[in-house]
C-alpha positions as CSV (number, residue, x, y, z in Angstrom):
1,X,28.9,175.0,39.9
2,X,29.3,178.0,41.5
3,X,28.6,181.6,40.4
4,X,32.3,182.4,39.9
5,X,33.0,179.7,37.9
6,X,29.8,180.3,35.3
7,X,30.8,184.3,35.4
8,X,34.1,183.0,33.9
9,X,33.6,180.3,31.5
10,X,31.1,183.0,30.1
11,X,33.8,185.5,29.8
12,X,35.9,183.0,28.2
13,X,33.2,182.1,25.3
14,X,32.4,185.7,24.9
15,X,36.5,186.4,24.6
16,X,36.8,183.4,22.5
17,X,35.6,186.0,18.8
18,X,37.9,188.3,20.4
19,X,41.2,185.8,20.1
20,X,42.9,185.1,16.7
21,X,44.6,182.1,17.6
22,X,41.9,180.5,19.1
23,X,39.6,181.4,16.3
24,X,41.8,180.0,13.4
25,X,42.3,176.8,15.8
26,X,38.9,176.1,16.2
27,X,38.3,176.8,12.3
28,X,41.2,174.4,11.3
29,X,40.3,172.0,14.0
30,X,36.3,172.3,12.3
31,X,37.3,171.7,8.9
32,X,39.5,168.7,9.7
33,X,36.2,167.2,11.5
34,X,34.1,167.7,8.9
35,X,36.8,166.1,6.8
36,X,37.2,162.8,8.5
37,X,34.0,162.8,10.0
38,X,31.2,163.0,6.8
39,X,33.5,164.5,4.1
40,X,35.5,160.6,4.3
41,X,32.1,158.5,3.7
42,X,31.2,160.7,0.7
43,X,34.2,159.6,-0.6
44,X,33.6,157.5,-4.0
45,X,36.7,154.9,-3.2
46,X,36.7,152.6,0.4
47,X,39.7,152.9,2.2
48,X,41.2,149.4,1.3
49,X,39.5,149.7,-2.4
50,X,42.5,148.6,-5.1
51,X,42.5,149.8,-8.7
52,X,45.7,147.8,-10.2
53,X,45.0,150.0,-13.1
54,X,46.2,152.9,-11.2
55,X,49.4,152.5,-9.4
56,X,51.0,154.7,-8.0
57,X,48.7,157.2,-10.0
58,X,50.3,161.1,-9.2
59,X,47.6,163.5,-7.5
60,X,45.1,164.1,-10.1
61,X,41.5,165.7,-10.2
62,X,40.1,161.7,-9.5
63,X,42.5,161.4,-6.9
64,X,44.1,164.4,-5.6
65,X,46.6,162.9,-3.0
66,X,47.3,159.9,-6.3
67,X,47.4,156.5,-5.5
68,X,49.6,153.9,-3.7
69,X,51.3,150.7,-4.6
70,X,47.8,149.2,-4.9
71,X,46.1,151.1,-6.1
72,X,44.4,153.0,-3.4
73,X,43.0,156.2,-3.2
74,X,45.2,158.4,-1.0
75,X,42.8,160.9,0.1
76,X,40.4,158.6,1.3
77,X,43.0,156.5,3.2
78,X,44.1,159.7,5.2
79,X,40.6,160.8,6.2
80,X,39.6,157.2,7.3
81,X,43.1,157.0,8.8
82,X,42.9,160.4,10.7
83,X,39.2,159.2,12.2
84,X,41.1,155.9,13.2
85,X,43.8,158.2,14.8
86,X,41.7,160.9,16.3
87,X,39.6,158.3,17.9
88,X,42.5,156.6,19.4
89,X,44.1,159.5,20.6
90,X,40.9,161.0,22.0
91,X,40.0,157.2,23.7
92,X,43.3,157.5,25.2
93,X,44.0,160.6,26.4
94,X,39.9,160.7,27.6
95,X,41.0,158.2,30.2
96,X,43.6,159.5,31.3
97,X,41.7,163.1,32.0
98,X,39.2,161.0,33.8
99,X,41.3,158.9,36.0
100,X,43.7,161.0,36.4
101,X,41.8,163.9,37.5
102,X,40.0,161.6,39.8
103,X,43.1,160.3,41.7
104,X,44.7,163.9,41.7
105,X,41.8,165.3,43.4
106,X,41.1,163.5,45.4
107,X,45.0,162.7,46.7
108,X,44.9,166.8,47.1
109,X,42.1,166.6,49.0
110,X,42.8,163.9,51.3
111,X,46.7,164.1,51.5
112,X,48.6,161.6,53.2
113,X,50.0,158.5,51.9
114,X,47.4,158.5,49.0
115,X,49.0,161.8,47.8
116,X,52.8,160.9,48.4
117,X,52.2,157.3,46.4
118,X,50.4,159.2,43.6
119,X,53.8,162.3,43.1
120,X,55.9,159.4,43.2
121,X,54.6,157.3,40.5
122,X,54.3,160.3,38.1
123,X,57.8,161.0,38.9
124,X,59.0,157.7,38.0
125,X,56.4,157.8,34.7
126,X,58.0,161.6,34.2
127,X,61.6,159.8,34.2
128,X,61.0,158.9,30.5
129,X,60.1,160.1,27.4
130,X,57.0,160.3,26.4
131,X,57.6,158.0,23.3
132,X,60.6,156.1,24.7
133,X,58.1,155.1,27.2
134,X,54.8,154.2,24.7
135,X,57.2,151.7,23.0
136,X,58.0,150.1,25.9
137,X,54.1,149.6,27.1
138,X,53.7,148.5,23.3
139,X,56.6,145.8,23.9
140,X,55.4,144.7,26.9
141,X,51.4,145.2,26.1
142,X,51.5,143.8,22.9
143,X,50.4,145.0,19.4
144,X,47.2,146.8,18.7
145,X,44.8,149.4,18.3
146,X,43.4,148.4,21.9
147,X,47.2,148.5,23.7
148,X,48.0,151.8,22.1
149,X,44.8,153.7,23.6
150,X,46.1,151.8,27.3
151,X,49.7,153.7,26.5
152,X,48.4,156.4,25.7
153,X,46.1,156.6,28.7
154,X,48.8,155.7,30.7
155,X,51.5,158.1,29.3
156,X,49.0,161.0,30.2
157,X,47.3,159.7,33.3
158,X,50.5,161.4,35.9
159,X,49.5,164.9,33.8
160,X,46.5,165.3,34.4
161,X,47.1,163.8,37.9
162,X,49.4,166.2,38.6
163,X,47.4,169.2,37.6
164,X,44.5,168.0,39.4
165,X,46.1,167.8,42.5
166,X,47.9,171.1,42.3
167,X,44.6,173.1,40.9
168,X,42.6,171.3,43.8
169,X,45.2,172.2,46.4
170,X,44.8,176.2,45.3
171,X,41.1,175.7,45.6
172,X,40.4,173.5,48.6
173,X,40.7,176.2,51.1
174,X,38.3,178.8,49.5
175,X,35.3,179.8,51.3
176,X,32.5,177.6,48.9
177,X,34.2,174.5,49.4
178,X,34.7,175.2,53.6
179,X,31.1,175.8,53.2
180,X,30.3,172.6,52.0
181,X,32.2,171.1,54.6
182,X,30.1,172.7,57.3
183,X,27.0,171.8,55.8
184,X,27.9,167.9,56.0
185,X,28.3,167.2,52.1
186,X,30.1,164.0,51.5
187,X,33.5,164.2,49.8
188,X,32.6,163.0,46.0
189,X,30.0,165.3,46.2
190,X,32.4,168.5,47.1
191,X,34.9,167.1,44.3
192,X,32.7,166.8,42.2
193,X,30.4,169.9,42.3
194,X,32.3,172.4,44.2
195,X,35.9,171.9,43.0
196,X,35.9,170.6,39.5
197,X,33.8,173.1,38.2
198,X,36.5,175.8,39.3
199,X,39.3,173.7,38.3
200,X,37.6,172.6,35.1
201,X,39.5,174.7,32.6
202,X,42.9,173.9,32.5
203,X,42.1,170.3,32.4
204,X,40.2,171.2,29.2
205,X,43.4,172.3,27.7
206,X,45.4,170.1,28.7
207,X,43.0,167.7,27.2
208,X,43.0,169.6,23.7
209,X,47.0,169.7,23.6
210,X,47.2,166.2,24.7
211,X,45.2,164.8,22.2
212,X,47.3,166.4,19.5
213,X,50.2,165.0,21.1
214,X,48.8,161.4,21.2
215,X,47.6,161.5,17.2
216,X,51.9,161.5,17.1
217,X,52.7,158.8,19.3
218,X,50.1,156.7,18.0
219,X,51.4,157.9,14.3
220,X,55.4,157.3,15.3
221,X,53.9,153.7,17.1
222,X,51.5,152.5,14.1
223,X,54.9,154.0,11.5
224,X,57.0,151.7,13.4
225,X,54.6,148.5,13.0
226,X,53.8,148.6,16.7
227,X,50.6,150.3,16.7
228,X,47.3,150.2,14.7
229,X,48.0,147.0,12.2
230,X,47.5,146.6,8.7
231,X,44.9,146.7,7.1
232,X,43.6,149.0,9.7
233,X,44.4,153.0,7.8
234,X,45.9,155.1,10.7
235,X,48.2,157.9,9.6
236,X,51.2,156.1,10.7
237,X,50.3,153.1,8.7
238,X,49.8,155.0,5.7
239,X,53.2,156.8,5.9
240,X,54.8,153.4,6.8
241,X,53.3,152.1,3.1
242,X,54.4,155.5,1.5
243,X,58.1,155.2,3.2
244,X,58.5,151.7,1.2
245,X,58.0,153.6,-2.2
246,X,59.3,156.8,-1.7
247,X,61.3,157.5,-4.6
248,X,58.4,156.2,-7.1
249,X,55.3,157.6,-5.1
250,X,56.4,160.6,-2.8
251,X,53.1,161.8,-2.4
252,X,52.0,159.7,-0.2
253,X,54.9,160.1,2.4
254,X,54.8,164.0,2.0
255,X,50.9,164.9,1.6
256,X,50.1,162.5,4.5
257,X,52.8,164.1,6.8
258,X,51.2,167.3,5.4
259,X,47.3,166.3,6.2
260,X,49.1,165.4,10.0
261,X,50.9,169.1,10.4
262,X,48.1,170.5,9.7
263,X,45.0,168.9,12.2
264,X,48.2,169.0,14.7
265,X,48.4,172.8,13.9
266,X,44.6,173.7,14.1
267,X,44.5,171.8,18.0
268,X,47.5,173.3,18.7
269,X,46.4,176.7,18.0
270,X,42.8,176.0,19.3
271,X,44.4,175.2,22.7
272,X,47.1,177.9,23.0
273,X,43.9,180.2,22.4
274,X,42.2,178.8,24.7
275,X,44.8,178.7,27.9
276,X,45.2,182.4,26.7
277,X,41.9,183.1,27.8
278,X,41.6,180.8,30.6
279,X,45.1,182.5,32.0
280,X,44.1,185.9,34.2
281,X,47.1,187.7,33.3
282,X,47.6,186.1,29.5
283,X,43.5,187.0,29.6
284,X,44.5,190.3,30.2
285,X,47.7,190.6,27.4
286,X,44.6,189.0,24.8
287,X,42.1,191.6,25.5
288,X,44.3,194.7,25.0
C-alpha cells in the first residue's frame, strides 16, 4: 500500500466522528449486530419453539413482537432470521466483490479481448432487473439457501466488475504502478499491492450498499417460497407466515417489515457516509 493511500484512509477514519450520517449508520448498523449476533441466543424461546397456549399472543412484555400461528416467539424468529439473512446476503455479495473485482482488474489492466468479453456480459446481466433476474437464476438454480447466495453473487458480480475495471483504468497509469513495472514485478503482484489498495474504497461501499440490497432480494425470494425454506427463519419466510394471518396477527407482517426498514436504514446510511468521505469533492461539502 502506498503512502497516499494510508494518508487517506486515515483521513477518512479521522472524518468518520466528523459525519452525521455515517455516525448514526454505523450506530444503527452496531445495534442490529449486537441484536442478531449475541442479543438472539440470550433469547429465552428457540426460533422454531411452539407454545400452542399462545397463539397469535399480541406483543406483550413476554413477547414483545407476540406470537404466530404456533406459537412462536416473534422476536426471536426475526433476530435468528436477520443472522440467516445477513449471512446470506453478506456470502453473496462477498463473492461477488471478490470475483468481481478480480476479473475487472485485471481485464483493465490487460485489455483486449478479456476486457471487451467482460463489458459485454455485464451489459447483458445489466439488461434485467435486479430481482426479475434473481428469480430466474432461482427457477433455473433451484430452491435453497445455497442457490440464493449463487444469485446473489451473480447479480452483483458485473458491479463490482465494472467498478474495478473503471477505478483500475484511472490508476494504471500513475507513476507507483509504472514504477513497479520497471522494477520487474509480476502482474498479481502490481494488482494486488499497488492498485487495490488505491482503488480499495469504493469497492468497500459498494460492498456495504450491496449487502443491504441483497437482505431484500433474498427477503422478496425467501417471501415468495423460492428462497431460504421453511423451517429455516429468514425475514422473508417470517413475513410469508405473517402474510397468511394478517387480519388475526398483524404484528408479525408489520413489526418484521419494520425490524427490515430499519437494519436496511442503518447500512444505508453507514454507506452514504462513508462514500461522502471517500468522495474528494463530497469530502470537501462534509467537512465544511
Amino acid at each position: 500500500m502506498t503512502g497516499t493511500s494510508r494518508s487517506r484512509y486515515g483521513h477518512v477514519l479521522r472524518s468518520l466522528t466528523g459525519s452525521t450520517t455515517a455516525l448514526i449508520g454505523a450506530g444503527i448498523s452496531l445495534l442490529v449486530l449486537v441484536a442478531i449476533l449475541p442479543g438472539a441466543a440470550l433469547m429465552p424461546y428457540g426460533p422454531n419453539e411452539a407454545d400452542f397456549f399462545n397463539l397469535l399472543s399480541p406483543p406483550s412484555l413476554a413477547h414483545p413482537f407476540g406470537t404466530d400461528s404456533f406459537g412462536r416467539d416473534v422476536l426471536t424468529r426475526v433476530l435468528y432470521g436477520a443472522r440467516v439473512s445477513l449471512v446470506v446476503s453478506g456470502a453473496g455479495v462477498l463473492q461477488a466483490a471478490l470475483l468481481g473485482t478480480a476479473a475487472g482488474m485485471t481485464a483493465a489492466y490487460k485489455g483486449g479481448y478479456a476486457d471487451m468479453l467482460l463489458m459485454r456480459t455485464a451489459d447483458l446481466l445489466f439488461a434485467f432487473p435486479a430481482f426479475v433476474l434473481a428469480l430466474f437464476l432461482m427457477v433455473v438454480l433451484g430452491f435453497g439457501t445455497v442457490n440464493v447466495v449463487l444469485a446473489i453473487a451473480l447479480i452483483y458480480f458485473p458491479i463490482f466488475a465494472r467498478l474495478a475495471r473503471n477505478m483500475t483504468m484511472l490508476v494504471r497509469e500513475e507513476p507507483y504502478v509504472q514504477a513497479a513495472r520497471l522494477m520487474a514485478q509480476s502482474t498479481p503482484r502490481i494488482l494486488g499491492r499497488e492498485i487495490l489498495p488505491n482503488i480499495a474504497a469504493p469497492l468497500i461501499v459498494q460492498a456495504t450498499i450491496g449487502v443491504a440490497f441483497g437482505i431484500i432480494i433474498e427477503a422478496g425470494l425467501s417471501f415468495l417460497g423460492v428462497g431460504v425454506q421453511p423451517p429455516t427463519p429468514s425475514l422473508g419466510v417470517i413475513m410469508a407466515d405473517g402474510r397468511e394471518y394478517f387480519q388475526r396477527g398483524p404484528w408479525v407482517l408489520t413489526l418484521t417489515g419494520l425490524a427490515i426498514s430499519i437494519a436496511l436504514l442503518g447500512l444505508n446510511l453507514f454507506g452514504d457516509g462513508l462514500r461522502d468521505l471517500m468522495d474528494p469533492r463530497l469530502r470537501q461539502r462534509v467537512e465544511q
